[in-house]
FINU-227280 format. One record per residue: residue number from 1; residue in one letter; chain; x, y, z of N, C-alpha, C, O in turn. Coordinates in Angstrom, 1 decimal, padded with zeros to 4 digits. Each point is the difference from the previous one (the first is absolute). Layout:
BEGIN
[filo NUM "a" "A" [X Y Z] [X Y Z] [X Y Z] [X Y Z]];
...
! end
This chain:
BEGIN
[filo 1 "x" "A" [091.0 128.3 074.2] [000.5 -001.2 -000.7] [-001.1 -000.9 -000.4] [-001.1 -000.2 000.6]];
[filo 2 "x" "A" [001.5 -000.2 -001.7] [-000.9 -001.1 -000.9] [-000.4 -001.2 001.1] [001.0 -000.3 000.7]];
[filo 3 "x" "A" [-002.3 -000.3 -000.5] [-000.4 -001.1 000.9] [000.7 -001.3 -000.6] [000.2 -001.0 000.6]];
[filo 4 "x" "A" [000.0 001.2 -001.6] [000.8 -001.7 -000.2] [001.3 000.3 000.2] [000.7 -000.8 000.6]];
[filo 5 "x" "A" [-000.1 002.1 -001.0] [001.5 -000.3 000.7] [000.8 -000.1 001.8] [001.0 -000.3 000.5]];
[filo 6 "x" "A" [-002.4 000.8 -000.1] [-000.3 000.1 001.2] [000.3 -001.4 000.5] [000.9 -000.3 000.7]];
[filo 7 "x" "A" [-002.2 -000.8 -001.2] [-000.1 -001.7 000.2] [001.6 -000.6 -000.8] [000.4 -001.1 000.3]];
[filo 8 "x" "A" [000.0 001.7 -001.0] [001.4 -000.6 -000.8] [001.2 000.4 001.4] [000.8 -000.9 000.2]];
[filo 9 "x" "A" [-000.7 001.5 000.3] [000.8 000.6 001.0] [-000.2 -001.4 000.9] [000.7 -000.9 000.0]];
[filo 10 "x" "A" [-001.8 000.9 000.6] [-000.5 -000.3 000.8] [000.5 -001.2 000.0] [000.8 -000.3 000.8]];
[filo 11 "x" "A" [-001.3 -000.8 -001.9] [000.7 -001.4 -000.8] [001.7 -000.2 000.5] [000.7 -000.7 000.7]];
[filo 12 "x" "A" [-000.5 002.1 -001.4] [001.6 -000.5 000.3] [000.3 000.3 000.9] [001.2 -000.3 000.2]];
[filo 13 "x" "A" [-001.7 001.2 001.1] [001.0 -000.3 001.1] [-000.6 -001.3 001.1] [000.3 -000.3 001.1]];
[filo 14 "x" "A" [-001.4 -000.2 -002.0] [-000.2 -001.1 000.7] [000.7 -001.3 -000.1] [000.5 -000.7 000.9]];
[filo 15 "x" "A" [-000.5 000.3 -002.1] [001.0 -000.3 -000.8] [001.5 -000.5 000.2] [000.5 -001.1 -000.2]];
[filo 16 "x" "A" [000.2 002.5 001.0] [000.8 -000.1 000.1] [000.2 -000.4 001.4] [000.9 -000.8 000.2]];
[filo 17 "x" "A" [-001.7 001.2 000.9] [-000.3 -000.8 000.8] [000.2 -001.6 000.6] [000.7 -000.5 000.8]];
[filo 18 "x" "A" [-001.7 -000.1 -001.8] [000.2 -001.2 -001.0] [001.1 -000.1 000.4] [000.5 -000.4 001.0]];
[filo 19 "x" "A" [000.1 000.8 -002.4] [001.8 -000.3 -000.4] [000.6 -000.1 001.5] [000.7 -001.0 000.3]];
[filo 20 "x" "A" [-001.0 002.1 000.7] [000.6 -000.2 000.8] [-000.3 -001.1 001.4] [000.9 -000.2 000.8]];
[filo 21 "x" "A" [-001.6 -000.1 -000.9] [-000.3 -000.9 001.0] [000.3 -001.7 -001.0] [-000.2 -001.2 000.5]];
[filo 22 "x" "A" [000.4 001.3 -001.3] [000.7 -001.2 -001.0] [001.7 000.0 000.4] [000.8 -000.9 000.1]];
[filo 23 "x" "A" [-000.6 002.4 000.2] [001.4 000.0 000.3] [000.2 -000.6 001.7] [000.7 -000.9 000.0]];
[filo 24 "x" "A" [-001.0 001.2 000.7] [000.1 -000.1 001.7] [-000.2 -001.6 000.0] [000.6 -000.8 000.8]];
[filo 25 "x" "A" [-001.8 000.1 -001.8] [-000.5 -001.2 000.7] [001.2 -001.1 -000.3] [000.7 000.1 -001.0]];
[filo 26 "x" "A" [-000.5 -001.4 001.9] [000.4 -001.2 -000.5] [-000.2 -000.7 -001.0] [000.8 -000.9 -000.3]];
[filo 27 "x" "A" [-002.0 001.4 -000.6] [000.0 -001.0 -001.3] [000.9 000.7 -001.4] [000.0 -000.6 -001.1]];
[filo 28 "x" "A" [000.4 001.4 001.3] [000.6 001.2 -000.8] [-000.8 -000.2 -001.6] [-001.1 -000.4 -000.3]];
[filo 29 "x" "A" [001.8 000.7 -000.3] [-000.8 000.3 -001.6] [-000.6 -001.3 -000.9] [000.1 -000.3 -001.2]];
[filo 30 "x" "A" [-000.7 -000.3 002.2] [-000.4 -001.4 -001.0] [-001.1 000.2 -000.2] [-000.8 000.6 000.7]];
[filo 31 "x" "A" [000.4 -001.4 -002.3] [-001.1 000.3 -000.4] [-001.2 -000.9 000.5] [000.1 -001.0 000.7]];
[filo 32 "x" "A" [-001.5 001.8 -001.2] [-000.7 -000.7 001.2] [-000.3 -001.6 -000.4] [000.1 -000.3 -001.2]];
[filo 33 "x" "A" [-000.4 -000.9 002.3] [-000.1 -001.7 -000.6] [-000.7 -000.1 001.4] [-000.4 000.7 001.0]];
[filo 34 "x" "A" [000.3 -002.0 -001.6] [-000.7 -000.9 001.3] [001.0 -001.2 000.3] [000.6 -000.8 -000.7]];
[filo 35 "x" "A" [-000.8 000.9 002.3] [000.5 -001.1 000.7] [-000.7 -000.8 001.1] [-000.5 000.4 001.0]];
[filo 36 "x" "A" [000.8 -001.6 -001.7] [-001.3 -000.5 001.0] [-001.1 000.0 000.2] [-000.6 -000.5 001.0]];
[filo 37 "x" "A" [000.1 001.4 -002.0] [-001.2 000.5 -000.1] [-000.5 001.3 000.6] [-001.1 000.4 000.3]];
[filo 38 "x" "A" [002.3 000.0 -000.1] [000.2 001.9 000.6] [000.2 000.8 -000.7] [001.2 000.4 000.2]];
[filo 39 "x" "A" [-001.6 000.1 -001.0] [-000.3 001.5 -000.7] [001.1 001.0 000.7] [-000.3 000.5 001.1]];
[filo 40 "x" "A" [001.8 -000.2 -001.7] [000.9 000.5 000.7] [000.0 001.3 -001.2] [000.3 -000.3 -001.2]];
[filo 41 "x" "A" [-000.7 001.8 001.7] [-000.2 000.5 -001.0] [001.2 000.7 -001.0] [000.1 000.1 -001.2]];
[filo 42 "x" "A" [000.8 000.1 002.2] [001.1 000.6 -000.8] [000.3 001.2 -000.1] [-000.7 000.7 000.6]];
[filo 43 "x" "A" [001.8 -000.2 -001.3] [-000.1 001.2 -000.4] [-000.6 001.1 -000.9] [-000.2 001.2 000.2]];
[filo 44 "x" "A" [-000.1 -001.8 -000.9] [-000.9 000.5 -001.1] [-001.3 000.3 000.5] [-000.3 001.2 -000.1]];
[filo 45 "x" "A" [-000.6 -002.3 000.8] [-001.1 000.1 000.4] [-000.1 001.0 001.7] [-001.1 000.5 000.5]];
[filo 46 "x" "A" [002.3 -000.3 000.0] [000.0 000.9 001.2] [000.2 001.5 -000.8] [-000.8 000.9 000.1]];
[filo 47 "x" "A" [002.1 -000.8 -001.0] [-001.2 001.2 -001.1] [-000.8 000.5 000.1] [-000.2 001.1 000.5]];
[filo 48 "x" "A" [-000.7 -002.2 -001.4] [-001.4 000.6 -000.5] [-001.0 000.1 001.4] [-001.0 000.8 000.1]];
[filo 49 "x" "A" [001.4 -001.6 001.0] [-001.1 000.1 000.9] [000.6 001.1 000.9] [-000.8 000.3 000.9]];
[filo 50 "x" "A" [001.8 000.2 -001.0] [000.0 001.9 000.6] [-000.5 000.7 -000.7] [-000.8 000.9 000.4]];
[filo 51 "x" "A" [001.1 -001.0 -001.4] [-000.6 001.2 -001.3] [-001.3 -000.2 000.5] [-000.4 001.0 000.6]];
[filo 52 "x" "A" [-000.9 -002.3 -000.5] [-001.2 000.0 -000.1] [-000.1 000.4 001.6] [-000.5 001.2 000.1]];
[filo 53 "x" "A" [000.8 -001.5 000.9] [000.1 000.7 001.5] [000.0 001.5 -000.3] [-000.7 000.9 000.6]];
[filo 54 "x" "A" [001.3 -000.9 -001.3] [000.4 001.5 000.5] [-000.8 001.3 -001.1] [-000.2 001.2 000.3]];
[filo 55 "x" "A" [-000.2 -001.9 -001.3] [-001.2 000.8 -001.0] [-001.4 -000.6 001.1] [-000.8 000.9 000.3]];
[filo 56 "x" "A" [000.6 -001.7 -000.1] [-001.5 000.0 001.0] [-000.1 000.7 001.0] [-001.0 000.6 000.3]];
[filo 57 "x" "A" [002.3 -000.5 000.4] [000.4 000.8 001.4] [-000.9 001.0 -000.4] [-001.1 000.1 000.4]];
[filo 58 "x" "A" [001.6 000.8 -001.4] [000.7 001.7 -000.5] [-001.9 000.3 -000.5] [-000.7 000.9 000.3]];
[filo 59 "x" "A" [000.5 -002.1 -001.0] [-001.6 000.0 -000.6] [-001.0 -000.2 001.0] [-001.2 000.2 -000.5]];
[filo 60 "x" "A" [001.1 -000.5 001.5] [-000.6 -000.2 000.9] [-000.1 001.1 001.0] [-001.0 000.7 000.2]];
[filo 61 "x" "A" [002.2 -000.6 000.4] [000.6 000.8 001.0] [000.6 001.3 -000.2] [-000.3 000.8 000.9]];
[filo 62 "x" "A" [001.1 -000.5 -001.8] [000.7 001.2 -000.3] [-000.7 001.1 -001.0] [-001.2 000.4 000.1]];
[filo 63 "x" "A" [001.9 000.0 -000.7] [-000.6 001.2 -000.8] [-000.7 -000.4 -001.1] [-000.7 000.8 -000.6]];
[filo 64 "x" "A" [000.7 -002.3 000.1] [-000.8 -000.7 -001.3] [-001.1 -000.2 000.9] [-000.9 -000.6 -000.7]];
[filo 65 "x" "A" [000.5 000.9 001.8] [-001.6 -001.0 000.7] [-000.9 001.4 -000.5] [-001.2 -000.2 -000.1]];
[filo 66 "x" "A" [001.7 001.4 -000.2] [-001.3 000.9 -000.2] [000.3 000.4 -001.8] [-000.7 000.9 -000.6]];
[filo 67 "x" "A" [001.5 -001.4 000.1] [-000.2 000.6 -001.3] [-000.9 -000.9 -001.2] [000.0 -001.2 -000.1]];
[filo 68 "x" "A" [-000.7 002.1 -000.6] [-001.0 -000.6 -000.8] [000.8 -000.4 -001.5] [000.4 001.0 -000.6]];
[filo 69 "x" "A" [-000.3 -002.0 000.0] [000.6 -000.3 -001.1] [-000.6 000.5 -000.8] [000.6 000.6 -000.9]];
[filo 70 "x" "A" [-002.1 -000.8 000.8] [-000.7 000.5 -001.5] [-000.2 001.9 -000.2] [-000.6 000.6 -000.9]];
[filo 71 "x" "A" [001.5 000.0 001.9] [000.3 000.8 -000.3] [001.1 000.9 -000.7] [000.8 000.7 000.7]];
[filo 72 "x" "A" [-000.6 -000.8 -002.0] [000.9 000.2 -000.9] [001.2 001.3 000.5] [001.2 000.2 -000.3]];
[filo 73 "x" "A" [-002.1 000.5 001.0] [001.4 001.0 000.2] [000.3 000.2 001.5] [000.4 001.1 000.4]];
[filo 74 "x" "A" [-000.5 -002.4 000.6] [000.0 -000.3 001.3] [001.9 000.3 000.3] [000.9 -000.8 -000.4]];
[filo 75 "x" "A" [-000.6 001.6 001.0] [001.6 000.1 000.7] [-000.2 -000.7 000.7] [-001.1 -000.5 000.2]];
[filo 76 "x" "A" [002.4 000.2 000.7] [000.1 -000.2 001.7] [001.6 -000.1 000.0] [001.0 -000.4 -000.6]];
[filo 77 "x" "A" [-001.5 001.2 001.8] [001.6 000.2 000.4] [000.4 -001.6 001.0] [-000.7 -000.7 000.7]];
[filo 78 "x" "A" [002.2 000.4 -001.1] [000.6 -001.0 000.5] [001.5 000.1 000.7] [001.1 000.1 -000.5]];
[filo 79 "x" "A" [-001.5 -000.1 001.9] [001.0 000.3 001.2] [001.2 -000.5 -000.1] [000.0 -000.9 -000.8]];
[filo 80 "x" "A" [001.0 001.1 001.3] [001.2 -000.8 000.5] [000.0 -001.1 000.4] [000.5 -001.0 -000.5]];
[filo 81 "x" "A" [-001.7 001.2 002.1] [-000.7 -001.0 000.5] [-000.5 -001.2 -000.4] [000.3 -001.1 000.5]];
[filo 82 "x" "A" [-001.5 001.4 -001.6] [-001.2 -000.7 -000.6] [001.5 -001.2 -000.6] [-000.1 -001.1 000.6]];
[filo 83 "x" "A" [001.1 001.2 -001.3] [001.4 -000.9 -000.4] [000.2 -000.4 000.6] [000.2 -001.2 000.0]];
[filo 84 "x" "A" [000.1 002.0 001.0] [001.0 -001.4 001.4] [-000.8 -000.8 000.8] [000.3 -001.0 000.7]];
[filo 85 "x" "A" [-001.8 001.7 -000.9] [-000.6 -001.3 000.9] [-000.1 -000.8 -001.2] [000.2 -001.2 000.2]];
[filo 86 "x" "A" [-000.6 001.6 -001.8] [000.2 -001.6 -000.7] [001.0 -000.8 -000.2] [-000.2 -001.1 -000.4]];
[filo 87 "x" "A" [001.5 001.6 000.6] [001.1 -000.7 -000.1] [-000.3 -001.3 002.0] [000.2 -001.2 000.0]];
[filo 88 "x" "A" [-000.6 002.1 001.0] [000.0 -000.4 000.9] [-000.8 -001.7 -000.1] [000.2 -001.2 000.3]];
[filo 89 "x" "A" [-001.4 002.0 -001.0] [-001.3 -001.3 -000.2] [000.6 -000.8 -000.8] [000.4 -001.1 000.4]];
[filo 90 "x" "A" [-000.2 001.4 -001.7] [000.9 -001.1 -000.8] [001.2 -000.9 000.8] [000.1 -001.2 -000.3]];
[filo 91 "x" "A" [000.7 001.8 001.3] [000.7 -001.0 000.5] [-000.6 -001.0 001.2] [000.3 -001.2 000.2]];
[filo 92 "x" "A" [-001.5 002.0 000.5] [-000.6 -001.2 001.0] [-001.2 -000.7 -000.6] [-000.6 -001.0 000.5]];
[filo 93 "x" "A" [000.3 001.6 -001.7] [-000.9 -001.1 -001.0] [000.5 -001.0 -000.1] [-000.5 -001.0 000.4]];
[filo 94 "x" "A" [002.2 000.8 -001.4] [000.6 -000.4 -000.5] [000.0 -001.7 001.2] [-000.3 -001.2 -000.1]];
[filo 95 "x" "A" [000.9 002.1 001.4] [000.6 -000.6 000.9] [-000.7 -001.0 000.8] [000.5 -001.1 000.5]];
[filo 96 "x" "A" [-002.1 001.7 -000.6] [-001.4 -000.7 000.4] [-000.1 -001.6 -001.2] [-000.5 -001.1 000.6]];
[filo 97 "x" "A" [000.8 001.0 -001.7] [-000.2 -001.0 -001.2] [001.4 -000.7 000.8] [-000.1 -001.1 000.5]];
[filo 98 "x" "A" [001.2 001.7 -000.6] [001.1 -001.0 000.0] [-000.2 -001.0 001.9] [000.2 -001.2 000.3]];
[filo 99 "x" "A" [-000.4 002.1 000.2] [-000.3 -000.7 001.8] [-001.8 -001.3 -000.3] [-000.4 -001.1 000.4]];
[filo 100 "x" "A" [000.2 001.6 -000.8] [-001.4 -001.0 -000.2] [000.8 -001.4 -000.9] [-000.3 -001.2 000.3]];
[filo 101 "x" "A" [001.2 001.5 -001.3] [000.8 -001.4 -000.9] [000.9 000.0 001.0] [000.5 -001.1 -000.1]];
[filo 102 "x" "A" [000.1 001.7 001.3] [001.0 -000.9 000.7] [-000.9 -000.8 000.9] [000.4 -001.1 000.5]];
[filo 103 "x" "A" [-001.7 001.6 -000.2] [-000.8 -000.4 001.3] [-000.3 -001.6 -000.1] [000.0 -001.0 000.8]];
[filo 104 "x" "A" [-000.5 001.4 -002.9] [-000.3 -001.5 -000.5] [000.7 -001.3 000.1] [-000.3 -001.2 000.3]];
[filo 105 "x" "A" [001.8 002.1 -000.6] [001.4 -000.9 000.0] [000.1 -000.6 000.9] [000.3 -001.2 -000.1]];
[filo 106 "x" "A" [-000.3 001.8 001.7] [000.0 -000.5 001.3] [-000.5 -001.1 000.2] [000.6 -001.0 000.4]];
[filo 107 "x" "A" [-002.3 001.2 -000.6] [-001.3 -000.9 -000.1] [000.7 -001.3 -000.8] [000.0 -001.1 000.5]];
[filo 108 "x" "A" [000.4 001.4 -001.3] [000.4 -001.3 -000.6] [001.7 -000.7 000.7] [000.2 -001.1 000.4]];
[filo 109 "x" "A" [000.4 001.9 -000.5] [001.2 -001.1 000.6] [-000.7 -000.3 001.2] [000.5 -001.1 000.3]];
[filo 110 "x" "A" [-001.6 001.6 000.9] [-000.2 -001.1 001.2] [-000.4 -001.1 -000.7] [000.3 -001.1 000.4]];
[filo 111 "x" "A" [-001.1 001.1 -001.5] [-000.6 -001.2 -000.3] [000.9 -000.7 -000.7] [-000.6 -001.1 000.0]];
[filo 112 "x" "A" [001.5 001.0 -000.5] [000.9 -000.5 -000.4] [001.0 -000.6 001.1] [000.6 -001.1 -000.1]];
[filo 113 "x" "A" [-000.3 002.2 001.2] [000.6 -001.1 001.0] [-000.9 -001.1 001.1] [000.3 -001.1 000.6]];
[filo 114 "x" "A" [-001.1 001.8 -000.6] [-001.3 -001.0 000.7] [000.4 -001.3 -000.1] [000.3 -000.7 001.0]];
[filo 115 "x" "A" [-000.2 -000.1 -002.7] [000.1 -000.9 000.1] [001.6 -000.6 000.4] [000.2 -001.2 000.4]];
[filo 116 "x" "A" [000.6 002.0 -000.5] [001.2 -000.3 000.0] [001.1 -000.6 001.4] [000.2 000.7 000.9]];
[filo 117 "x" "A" [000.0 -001.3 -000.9] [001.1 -000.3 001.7] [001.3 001.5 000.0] [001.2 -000.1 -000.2]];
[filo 118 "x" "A" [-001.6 001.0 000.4] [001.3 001.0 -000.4] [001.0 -000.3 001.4] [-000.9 000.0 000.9]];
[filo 119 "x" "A" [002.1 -000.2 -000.3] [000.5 000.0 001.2] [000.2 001.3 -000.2] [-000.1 000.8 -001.0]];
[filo 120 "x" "A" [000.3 -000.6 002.3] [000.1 001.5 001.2] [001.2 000.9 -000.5] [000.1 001.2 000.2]];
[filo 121 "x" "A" [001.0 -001.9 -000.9] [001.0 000.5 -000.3] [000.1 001.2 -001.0] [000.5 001.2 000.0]];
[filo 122 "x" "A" [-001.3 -002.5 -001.2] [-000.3 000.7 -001.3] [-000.6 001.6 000.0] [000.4 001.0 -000.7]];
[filo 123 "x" "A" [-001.7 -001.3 002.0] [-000.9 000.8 -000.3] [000.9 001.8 -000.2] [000.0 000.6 -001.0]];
[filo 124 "x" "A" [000.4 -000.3 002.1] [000.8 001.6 -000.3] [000.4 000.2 -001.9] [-000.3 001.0 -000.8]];
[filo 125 "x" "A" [000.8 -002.1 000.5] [000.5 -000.1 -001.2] [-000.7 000.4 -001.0] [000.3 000.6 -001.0]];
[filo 126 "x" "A" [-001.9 -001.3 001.5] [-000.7 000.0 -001.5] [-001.2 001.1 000.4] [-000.6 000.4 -000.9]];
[filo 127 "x" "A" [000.2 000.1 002.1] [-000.3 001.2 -000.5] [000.8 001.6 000.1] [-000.5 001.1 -000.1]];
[filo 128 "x" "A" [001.5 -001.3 000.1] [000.9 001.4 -000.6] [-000.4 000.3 -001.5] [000.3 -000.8 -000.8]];
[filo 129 "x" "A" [-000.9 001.9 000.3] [000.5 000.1 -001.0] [-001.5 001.0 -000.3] [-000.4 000.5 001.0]];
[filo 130 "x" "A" [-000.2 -000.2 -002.0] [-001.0 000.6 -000.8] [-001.5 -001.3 000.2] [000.1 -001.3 000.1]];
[filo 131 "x" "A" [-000.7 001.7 000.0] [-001.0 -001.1 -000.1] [000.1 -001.1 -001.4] [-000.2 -001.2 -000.2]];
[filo 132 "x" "A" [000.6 002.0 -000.4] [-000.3 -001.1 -001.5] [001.6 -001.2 -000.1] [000.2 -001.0 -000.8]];
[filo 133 "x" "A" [000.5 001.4 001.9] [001.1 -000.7 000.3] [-000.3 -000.8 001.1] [000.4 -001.2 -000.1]];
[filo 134 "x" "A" [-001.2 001.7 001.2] [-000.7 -001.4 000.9] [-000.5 -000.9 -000.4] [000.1 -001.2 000.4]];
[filo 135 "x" "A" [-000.9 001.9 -001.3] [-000.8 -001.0 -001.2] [001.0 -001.5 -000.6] [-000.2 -001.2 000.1]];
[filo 136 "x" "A" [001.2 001.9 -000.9] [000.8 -000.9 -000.3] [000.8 -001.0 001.1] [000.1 -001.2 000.0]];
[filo 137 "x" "A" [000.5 002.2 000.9] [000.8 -000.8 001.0] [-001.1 -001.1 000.8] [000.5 -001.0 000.3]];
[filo 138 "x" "A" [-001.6 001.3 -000.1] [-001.0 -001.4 000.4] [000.0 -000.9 -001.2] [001.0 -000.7 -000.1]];
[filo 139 "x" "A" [-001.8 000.6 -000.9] [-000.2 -000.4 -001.1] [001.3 -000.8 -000.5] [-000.2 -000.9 -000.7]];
[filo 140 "x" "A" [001.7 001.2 001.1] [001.3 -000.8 -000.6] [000.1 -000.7 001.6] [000.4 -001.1 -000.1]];
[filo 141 "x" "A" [-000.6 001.5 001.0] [000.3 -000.7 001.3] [-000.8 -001.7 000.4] [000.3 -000.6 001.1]];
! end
């Protein structure tokens, strides 16, 4: 098999990956913005950062770490395996970007309730939810 369709494979089951860990997470398909000065990447951007996880994985690690590009008539064979671990890496790539924007999110609603009087009542109330909803539920409290 051709070395770029090899790296094209590889893209998309990382990719989908991505896609898929866009699916599982709390922020579901929103595109990426900033809040509060949090870089919340989104779906699009959990995407592209499996696809890139998971072509570095495969180029580093897998059967792309020994093949020579400038060799025009270079094969390599491409496993079952060599796919599912990029689908694999694309989803805990993906998953790695979105936990670092909830981590941020966190970081910020303490500082936002810091200043705040919240009673004891409230509190259950306002952090139930996705981080980017703690965020809010402090922030409206």
């Amino acid at each position: 098999m051709h070395p770029w369709s090899c790296a094209a494979l590889i893209v998309i089951a990382g990719s989908v990956g991505g896609f898929v860990n866009a699916l599982v997470s709390n922020n579901g398909f929103a595109l990426p913005r900033r809040v509060k000065g949090v870089l919340c990447p989104g779906a699009l951007s959990t995407v592209f950062i499996g696809a890139f996880a998971a072509f570095a994985s495969w180029a580093f690690y897998g059967s792309g770490a020994d093949l020579d590009v400038t060799d025009a008539n270079a094969l390599i064979h491409l496993r079952f395996s060599a796919v599912a671990g990029a689908f694999l890496v694309g989803v805990v790539g993906a998953k790695w970007i979105t936990n670092e924007a909830d981590k941020r999110l966190l970081r910020e609603s303490v500082n936002v309730a810091a200043v705040k009087n919240i009673s004891a009542d409230r509190v259950q109330e306002i952090v139930s939810g996705s981080p980017l909803q703690v965020l809010e539920n402090v922030t409206s409290a």
